[in-house]
FISE-827204 format. One record per atom (N, C-alpha, C, O): chain; atom name; x, y, z. Coordinates in steps of 0.05 Angstrom, whole numbers. Layout:
BEGIN
  chain  atom       x       y       z
      A    CA       X       Y       Z
...
# end
This chain:
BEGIN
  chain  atom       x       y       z
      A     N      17     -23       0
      A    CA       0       0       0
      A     C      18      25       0
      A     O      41      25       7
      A     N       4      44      -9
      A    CA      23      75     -16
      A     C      11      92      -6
      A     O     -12      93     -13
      A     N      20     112      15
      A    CA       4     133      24
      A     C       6     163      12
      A     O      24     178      14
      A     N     -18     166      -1
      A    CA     -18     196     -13
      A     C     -15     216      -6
      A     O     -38     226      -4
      A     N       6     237       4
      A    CA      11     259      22
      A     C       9     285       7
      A     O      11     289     -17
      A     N       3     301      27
      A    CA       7     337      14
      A     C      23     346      39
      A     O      21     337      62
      A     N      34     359      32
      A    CA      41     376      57
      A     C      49     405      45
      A     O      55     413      23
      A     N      48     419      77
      A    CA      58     449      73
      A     C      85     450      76
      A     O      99     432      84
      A     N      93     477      67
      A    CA     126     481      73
      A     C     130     482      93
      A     O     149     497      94
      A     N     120     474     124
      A    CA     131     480     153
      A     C     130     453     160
      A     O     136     447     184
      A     N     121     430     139
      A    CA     119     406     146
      A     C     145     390     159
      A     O     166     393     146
      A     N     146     374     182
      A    CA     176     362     187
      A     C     169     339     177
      A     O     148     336     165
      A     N     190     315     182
      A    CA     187     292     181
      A     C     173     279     204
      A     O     167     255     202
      A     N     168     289     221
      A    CA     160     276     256
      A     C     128     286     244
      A     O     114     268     236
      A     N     121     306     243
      A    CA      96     317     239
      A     C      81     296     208
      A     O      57     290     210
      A     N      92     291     191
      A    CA      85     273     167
      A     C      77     247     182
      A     O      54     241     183
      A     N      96     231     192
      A    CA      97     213     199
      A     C      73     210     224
      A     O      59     190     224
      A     N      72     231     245
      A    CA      44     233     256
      A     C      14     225     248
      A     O      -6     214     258
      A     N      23     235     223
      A    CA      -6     246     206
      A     C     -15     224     195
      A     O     -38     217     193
      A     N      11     206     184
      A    CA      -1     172     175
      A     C       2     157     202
      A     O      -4     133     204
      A     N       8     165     215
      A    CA      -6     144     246
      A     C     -26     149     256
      A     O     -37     133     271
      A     N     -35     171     252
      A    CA     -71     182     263
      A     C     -85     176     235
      A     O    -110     177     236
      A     N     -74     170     211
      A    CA     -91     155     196
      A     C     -90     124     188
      A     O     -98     115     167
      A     N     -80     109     208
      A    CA     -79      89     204
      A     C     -54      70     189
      A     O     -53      45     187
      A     N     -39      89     181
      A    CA     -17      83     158
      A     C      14      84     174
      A     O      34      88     161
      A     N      17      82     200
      A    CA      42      83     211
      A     C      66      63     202
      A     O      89      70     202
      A     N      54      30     191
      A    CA      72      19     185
      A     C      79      21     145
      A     O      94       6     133
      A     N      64      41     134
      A    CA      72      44     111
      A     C      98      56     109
      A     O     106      75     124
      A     N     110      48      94
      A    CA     140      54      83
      A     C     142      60      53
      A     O     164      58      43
      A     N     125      67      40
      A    CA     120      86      17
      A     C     104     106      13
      A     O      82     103      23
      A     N     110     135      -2
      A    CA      90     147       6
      A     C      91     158     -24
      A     O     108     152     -41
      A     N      75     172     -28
      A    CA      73     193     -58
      A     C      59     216     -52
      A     O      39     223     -40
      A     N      85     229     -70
      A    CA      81     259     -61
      A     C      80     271     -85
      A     O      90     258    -104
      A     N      67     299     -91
      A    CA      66     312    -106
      A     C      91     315    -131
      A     O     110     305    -119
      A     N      96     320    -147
      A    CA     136     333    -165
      A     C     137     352    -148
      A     O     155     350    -132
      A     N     125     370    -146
      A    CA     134     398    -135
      A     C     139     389    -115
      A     O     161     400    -114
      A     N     138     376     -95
      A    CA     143     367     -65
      A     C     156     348     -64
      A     O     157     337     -42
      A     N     170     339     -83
      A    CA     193     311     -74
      A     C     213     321     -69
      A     O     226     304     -57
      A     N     229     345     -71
      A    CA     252     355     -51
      A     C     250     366     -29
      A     O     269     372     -14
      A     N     233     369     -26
      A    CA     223     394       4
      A     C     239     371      33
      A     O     242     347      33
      A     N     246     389      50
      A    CA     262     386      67
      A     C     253     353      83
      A     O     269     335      85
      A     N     234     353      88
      A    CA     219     332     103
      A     C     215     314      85
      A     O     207     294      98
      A     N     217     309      63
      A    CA     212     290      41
      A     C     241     267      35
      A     O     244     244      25
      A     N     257     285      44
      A    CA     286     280      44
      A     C     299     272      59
      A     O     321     262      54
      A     N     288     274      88
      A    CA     291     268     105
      A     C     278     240     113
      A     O     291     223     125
      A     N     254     236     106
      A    CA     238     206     104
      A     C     254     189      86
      A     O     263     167      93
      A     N     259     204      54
      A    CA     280     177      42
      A     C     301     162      58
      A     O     303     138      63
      A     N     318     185      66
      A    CA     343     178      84
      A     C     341     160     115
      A     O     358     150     130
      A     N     313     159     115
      A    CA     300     141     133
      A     C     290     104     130
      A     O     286      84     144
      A     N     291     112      99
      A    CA     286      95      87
      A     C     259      84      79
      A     O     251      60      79
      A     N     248     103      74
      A    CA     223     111      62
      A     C     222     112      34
      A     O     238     128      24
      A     N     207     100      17
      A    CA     215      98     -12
      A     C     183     115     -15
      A     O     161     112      -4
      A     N     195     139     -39
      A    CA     180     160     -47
      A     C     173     159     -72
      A     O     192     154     -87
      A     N     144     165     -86
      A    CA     141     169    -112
      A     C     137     192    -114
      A     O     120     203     -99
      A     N     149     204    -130
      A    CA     146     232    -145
      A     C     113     227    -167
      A     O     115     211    -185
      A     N      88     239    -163
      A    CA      70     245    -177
      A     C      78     258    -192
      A     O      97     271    -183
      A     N      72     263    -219
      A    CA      70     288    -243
      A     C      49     302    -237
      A     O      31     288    -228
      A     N      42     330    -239
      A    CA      17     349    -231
      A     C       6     343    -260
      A     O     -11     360    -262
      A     N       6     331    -281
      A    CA     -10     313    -304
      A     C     -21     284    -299
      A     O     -36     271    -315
      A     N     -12     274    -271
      A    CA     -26     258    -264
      A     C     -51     260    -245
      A     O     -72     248    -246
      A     N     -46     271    -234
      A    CA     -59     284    -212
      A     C     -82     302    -222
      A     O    -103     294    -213
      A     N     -83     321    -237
      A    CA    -108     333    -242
      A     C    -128     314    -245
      A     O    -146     312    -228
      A     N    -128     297    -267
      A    CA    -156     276    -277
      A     C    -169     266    -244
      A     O    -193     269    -241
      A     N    -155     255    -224
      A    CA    -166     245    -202
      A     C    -190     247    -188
      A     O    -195     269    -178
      A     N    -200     234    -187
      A    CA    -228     240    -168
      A     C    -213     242    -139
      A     O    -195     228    -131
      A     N    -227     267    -124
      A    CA    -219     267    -101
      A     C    -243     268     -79
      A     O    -262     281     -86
      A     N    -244     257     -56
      A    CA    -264     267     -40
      A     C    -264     295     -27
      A     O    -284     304     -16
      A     N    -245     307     -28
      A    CA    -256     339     -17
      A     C    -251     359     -44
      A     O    -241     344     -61
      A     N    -252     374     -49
      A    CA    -247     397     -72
      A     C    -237     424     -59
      A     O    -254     442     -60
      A     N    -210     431     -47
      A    CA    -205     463     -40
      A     C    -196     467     -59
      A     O    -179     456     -72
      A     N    -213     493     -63
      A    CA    -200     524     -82
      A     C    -165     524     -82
      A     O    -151     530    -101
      A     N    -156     517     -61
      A    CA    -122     520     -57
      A     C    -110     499     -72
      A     O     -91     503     -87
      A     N    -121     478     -67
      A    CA    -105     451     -82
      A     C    -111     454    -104
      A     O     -92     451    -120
      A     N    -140     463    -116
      A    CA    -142     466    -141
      A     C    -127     485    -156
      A     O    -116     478    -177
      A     N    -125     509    -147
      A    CA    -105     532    -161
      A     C     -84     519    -154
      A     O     -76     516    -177
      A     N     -64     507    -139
      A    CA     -38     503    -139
      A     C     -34     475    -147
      A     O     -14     469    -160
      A     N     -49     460    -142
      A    CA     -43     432    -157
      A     C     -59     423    -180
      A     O     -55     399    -183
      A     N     -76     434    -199
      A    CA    -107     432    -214
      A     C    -118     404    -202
      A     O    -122     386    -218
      A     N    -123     400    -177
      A    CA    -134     374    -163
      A     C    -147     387    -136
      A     O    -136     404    -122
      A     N    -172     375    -132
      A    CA    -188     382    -109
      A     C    -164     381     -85
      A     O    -159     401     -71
      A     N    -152     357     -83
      A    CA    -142     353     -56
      A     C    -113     324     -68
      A     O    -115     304     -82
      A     N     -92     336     -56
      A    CA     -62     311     -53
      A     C     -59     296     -32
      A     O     -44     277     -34
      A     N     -70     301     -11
      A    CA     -73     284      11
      A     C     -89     260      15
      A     O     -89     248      37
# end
């Protein structure tokens, strides 16, 4: 299984890793993250953890059905929601 993440730029690696243990996903060890977000500080920090990461294309991502739709994800990602 792969867990689909968004995060903001204040995101750490402790705080990510929170966020898939309050969703159920603590023993996942893959995650997929946005292109624009596969270098971000905390992303880099999980590889080196040994966390294996997919880089999404924002061409993959738009077509998706999502269950929530924000105005934010949509203007910055053309997708309701990356999380």
């Amino acid at each position: 299984m792969i867990a689909g993440i968004g995060l903001r730029e204040a995101a750490s690696p402790a705080s990510i890793l929170d966020a898939l243990a309050r969703a159920g996903g603590a023993d996942l060890r893959r995650l997929a993250v946005p292109a624009v977000k596969a270098r971000h500080p905390a992303i880099a920090a999980l590889k080196g953890l040994g966390y294996a990461v997919i880089s999404v294309p924002a061409e993959a991502l738009a077509p998706q059905p999502t269950l929530t739709d924000s105005p934010h994800a949509r203007a910055a990602m053309g997708t309701g929601s990356v999380a």
